[in-house]
N, C-alpha and C positions, 0 to 999 in steps of 0.2 A: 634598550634597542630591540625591533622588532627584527625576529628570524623566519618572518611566514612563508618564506621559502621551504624552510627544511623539512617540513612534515610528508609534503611532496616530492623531495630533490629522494629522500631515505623511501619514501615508501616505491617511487619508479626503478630506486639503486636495488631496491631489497627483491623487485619482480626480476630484473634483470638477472641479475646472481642467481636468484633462485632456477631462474631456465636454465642460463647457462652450466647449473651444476647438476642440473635433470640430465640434459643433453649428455655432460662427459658423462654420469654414468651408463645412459642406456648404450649410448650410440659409440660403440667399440673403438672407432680409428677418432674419436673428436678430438680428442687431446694433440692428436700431432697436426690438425689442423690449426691455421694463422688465428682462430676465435678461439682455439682449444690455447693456443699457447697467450692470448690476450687474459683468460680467466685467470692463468695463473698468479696475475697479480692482482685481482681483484678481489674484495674481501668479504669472499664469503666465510662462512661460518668457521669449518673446516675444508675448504676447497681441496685444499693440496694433500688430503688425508684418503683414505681408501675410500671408490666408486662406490660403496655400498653404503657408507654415512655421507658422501656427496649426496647420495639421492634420495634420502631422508630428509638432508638438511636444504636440501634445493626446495622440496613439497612445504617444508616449513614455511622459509623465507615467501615462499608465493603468498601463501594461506597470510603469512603477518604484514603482507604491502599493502593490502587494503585497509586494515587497520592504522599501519603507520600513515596513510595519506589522511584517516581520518580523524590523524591525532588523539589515538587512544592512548589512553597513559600505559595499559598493559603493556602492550605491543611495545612502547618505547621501551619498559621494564627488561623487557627478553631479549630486546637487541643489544641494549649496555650492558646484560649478563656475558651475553653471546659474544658482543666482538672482541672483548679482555682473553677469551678461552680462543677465538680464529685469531688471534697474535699471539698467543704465547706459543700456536700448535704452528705457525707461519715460522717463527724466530728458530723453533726447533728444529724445522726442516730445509732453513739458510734461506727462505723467501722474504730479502730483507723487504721487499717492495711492496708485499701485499702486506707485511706488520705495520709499515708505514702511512700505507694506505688505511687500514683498519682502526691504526691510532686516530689519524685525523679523521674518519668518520666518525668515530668515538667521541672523538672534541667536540666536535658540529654536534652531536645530538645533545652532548650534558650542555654546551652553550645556548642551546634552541628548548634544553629541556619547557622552560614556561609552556613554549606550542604544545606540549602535548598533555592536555588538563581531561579530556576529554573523558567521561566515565561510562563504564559498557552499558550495554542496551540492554531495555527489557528482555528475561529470555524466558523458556519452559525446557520441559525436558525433553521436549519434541525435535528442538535442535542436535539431541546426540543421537535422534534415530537419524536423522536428515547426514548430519557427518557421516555416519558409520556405512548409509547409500552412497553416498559420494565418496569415498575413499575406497569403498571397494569395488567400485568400478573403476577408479584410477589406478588399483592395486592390481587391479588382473588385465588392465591393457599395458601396464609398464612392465610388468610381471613377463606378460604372454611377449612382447617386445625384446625383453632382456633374453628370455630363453631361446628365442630365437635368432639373433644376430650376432649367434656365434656355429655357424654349421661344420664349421672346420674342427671342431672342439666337440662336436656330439657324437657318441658311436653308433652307428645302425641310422637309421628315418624314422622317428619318432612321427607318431602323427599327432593331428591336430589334438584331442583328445588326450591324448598323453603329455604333450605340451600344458594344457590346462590341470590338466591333474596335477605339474607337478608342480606346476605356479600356485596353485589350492593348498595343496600339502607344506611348500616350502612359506607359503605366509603362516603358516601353524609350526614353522622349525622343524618340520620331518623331510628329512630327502624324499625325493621322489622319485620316478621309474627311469627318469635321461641320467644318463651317463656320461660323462666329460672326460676328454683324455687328458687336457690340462688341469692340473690342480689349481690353477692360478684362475684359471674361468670357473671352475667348479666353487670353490670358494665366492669368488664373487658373483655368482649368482643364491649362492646360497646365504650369504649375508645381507644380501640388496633383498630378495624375497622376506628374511627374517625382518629387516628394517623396516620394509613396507608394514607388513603383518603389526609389528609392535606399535610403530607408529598409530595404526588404526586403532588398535585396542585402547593404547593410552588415552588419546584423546577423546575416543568415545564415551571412556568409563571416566572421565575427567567431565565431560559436559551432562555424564547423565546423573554422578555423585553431587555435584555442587549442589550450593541451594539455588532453587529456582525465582527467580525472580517475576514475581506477576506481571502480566498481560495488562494491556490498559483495561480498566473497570472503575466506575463509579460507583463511590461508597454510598451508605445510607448514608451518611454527613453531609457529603459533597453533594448530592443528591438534596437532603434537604436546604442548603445553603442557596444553591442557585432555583429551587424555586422560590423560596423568596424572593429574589433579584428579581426572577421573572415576574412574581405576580407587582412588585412595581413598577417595572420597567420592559414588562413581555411586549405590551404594542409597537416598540421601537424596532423591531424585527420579526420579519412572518416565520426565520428559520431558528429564531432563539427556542422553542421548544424541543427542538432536535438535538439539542447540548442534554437531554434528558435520557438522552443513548447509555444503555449500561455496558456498552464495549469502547466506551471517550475516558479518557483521564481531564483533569482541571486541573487549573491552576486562577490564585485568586490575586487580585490584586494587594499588596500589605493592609490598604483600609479595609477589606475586603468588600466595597464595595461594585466591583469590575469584576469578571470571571471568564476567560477563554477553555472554551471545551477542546479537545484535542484529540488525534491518535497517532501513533508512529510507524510508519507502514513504510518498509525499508528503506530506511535510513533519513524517510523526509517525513518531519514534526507537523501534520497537517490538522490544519484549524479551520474550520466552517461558518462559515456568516459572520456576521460582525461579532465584538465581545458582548456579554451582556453585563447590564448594571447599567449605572451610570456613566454618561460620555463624561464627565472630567475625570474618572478615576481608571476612563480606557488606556491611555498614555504608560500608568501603571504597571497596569497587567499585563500590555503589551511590552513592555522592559521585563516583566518577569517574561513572561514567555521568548523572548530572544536569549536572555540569561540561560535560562533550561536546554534552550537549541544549544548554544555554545559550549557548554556542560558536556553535552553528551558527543558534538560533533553531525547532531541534525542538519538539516536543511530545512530551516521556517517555511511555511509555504501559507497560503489561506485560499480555499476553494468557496464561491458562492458568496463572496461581501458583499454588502451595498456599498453604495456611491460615498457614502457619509461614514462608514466605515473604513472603506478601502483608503480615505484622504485620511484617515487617522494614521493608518498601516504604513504606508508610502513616509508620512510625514515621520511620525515616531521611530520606525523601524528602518529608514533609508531603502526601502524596497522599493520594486514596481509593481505596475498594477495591468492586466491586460483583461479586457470585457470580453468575457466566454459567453454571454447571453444574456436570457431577458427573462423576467417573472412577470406571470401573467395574472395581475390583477384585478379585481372587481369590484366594482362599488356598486354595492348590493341595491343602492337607492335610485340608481341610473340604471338597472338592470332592467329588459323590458324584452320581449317575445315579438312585439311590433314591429313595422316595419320593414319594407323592401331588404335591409339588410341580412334580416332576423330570420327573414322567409324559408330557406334551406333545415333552419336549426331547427324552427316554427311545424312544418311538415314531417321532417325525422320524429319529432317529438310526440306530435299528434297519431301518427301513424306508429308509434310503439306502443302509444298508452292504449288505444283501441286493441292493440295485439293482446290486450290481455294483464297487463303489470300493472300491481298496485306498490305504492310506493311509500317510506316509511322517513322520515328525518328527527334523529332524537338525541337527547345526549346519553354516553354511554352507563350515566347511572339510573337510565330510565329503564333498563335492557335485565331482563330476570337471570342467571345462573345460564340457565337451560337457553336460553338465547345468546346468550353469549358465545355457549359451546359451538351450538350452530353455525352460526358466524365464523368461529374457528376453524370447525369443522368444512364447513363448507368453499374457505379462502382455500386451505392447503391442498385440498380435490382439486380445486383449479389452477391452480401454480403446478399443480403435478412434480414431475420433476425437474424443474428450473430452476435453475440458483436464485435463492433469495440473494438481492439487491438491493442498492441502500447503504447510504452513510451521511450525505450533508443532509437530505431534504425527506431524511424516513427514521418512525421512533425504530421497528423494530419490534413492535411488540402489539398486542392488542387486549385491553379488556384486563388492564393490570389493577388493583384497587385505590390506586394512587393517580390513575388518567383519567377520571369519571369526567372531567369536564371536555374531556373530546367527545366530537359530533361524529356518529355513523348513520349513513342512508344505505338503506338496502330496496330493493325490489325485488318481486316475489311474483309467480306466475303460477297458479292453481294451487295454491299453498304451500310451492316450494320455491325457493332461494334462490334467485339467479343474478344477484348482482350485490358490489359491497363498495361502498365508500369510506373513507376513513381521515376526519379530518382531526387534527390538533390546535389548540387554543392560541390563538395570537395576540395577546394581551386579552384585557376584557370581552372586546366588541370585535374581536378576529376570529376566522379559523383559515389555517394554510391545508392544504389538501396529503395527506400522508401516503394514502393508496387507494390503488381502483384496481378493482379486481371484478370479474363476470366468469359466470361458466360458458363452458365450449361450444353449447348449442345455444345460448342467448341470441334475439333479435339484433341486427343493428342499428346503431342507434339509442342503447340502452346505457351506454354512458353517458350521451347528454340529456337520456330523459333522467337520470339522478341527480348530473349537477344544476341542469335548471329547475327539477324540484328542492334541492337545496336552496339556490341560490331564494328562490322564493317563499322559504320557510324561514330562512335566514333574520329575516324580524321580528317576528315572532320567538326567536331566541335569544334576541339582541345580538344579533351580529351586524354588521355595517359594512362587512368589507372581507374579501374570501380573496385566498393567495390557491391560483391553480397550481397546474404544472409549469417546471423550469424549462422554456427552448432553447435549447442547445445554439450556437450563433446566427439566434434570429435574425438580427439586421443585417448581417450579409445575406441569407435567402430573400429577405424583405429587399435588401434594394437591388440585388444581382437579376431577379427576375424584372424589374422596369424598363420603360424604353430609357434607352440614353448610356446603360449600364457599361463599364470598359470591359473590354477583354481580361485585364487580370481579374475583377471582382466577379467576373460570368466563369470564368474559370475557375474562381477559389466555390462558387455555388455549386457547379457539377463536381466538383471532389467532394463537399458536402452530401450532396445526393446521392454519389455512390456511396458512402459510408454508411447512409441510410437504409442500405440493403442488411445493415449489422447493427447499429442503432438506433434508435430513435428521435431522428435528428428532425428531418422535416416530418413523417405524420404529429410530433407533440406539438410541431410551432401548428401547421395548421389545425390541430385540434382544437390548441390553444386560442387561434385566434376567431373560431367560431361565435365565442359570447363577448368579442369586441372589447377586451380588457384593455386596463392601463399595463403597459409594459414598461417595468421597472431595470434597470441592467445590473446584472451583478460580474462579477471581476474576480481573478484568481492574480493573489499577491507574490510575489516571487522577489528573490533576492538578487538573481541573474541570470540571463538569457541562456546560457550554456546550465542552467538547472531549472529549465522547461522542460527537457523530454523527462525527468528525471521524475517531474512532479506529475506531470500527466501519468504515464504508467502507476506511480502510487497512483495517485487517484483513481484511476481504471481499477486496482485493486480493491482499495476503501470501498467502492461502489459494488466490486463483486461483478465485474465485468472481464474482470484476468482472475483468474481462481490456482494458477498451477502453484504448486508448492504452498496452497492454504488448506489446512486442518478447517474445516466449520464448528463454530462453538454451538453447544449447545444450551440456551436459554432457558430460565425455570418455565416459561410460558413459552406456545406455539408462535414462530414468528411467523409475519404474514410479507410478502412481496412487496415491496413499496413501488419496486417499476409499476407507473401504469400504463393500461392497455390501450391505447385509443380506439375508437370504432371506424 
């Protein structure tokens, strides 16, 4: 019998307790209030024991409710330690109601135990510097609160200053300069300060001793396995070459013919483009990769699938699928400068090559050392200081020994560098577009004088078909702007627009739609509607679009920006 209640009924029981045993300690008269005297039968750890392990064991319980809601077998570990020692310390102090209560929460979690399979997350050591910030900040505003909300008990006016000093000192177990006339306050502040303090060190020195668990990365193995797959099966998708990212982990199908690339970006398992290999052995790997989500207590997610992909996902995996946009296609053999249409793109182009740019389309084993550098050199001048971005639709790298079959175009203006392209191989007869990058004083216009010299060099390479940039909810700007258009879909456009001021939402659809492509849709997969905001935010993450609380790796080779720039 399934108990998928209980991961959540323990992890909301375990927040609640935990405040309420924050509260009785900080806040001096709580106990003889009607919620002070409700806590005392509720089963916290050691509720009914002295203010100063209340409010240790209350920071605990917070810290272990997200875990028990995400059904980590730890956290389950600590609570069935825990609640045997909050009943035996209940029974001693005659609180027959809260032993009883503690028991039967005890019951419900070893009965539910199965729910909690889940196994910790990738970690680094970086997480005990991150606790040891956040606990001492909680440490000296609980601190600086508890020294305070007792002025009846202080001798003299201690100021602010002296306040914090003694809250600094008494987290180290040194009295400090306040002075208490009651022992009984004096005491408990000085144990609640010591509890904080201890608190902190332990688990700091506990997250920075353990062994560290790597960060997702792609081995040399994995690494060679799925190009393989790719070079038989790389045409089936423009963004299967982006699974060559060395900050994805993999996972492969048993035949290992199937392979989903991945990453895990708090607490959501996020997957990019369709799997690659073989469509019969997708089913596969898509079972292994929900298996792996369940394991750990992920949330599956897939950013960026095709159509043909995402009806794998939905079907296999019981997910849904919602179309975030459109990939801007080109068939390089339809491709043409001609044309009324053409006219606008036809004049920008002509009027840059006049300006002076000559222009280059080769592949990257065509390119000497010393050009290479260039190129390096020259992208991260012009990204200056902007977060590199990038994660479904950018390798991340440029000019590794192992990409030679990627295409760059560059243009150059008196022998110096002012613009860079950077495409990756899409099966044999493909390339999808990785980056666009120009310097600050370039012409405009200088990015479609590269992709229409691309697109026109493009046979001469054997290429047939070029994947631009991704428009972000192109077909509602496509139809919001028409006559006929409703109120809600003209209104979902102007929120579009405005977003626009912060990404690049409509300049890439109009960019995009300058050289007339096929527009492809792709879909982001999701398991439930109430784990959308959940997955967008990662994703703004993965893409290096939200940066707070991220370390930036640093890569054996210069990475280049994969946002591009439109003109």
């Amino acid at each position: 019998m399934k108990h998928s209640w209980i991961p959540a009924a323990a992890g909301y029981a375990s927040l609640t307790i935990g405040l309420l045993d924050i509260a009785k300690a900080v806040l001096p008269h709580f106990g003889q209030s009607r919620i002070g005297a409700w806590s005392e039968v509720l089963p916290g750890i050691v509720t009914t024991v002295a203010r100063a392990t209340s409010l240790v064991v209350g920071i605990l319980l917070v810290m272990i409710a997200h875990a028990l809601r995400r059904r980590k077998v730890r956290a389950w570990r600590a609570v069935v330690v825990l609640l045997p020692v909050s009943t035996a310390i209940s029974i001693l102090h005659q609180h027959v109601a809260t032993a009883l209560i503690s028991l039967a929460l005890l019951a419900a979690l070893v009965a539910g135990s199965g729910e909690f399979a889940a196994l910790p997350d990738p970690r680094s050591r970086w997480r005990a510097l991150g606790n040891l910030l956040v606990l001492c900040v909680i440490d000296v505003g609980l601190g600086f609160l508890i020294v305070s909300l007792h002025p009846r008990s202080v001798v003299g006016h201690p100021t602010v200053l002296n306040r914090l000093e003694h809250v600094l000192l008494g987290l180290a177990g040194i009295e400090g300069p306040i002075t208490f006339t009651s022992a009984r306050v004096s005491d408990l502040v000085y144990f609640s300060l010591l509890g904080l303090g201890t608190l902190t060190a332990v688990t700091t020195l506990y997250l920075a001793l353990r062994p560290a668990r790597p960060v997702a990365e792609l081995s040399e193995e994995d690494e060679r396995r799925l190009r393989e797959l790719l070079s038989r099966h790389g045409e089936r998708d423009s963004l299967g070459y982006f699974a060559l990212r060395r900050d994805k982990s993999v996972l492969f199908s048993p035949s290992g013919k199937a392979a989903i690339a991945y990453r895990v970006v708090a607490g959501v398992m996020l997957a990019s483009g369709d799997p690659i290999g073989d469509p019969e052995a997708w089913p596969a790997a898509i079972k292994v990769f929900m298996a792996e989500a369940r394991r750990h207590a992920w949330v599956p997610a897939v950013i960026g699938c095709g159509e043909t992909g995402g009806e794998v996902w939905t079907r296999e995996a019981g997910m849904s699928a919602l179309e975030i946009g459109d990939e801007a296609v080109v068939e390089v053999a339809d491709f043409t400068l001609e044309g009324r249409a053409m006219r606008n793109v036809r004049q920008m182009v002509n009027r840059t090559e006049r300006a002076g740019y000559t222009c280059r389309v080769q592949r990257v084993s065509a390119l000497s050392e010393e050009e290479l550098e260039d190129v390096r050199q020259a992208a991260d001048a012009w990204r200056g200081s902007q977060t590199e971005r990038g994660y479904s639709m950018a390798l991340g790298r440029f000019g590794d020994p192992a990409d030679t079959d990627c295409l760059v175009a560059t243009a150059a203006k008196d022998g110096e560098l002012k613009a860079v392209l950077h495409f990756v191989p899409w099966g044999p007869r493909g390339a999808s577009l990785d980056l666009m990058r120009r310097a600050h004083d370039a012409d405009p216009g200088l990015n479609e004088l590269l992709i229409v010299k691309s697109l026109q060099a493009a046979p001469s390479l054997g290429i047939t078909q070029v994947s631009l940039n991704f428009a972000m909810f192109r077909a509602a700007l496509a139809r919001g702007e028409r006559l006929g258009a409703g109120p809600v879909l003209r209104a979902w456009r102007g929120v579009l627009i405005f977003l626009s001021h912060w990404f690049q939402i409509e300049s890439l659809y109009r960019f995009n739609a300058k050289f007339r492509p096929i527009w492809e849709p792709r879909f982001v997969i999701y398991p439930n509607a109430r784990d959308l905001p959940r997955i967008g935010v990662s994703a703004l993450q993965a893409e290096a679009f939200i940066t707070v609380g991220r370390f930036r790796r640093r890569l054996r080779l210069p990475r280049l920006n994969p946002a591009p720039l439109a003109s």
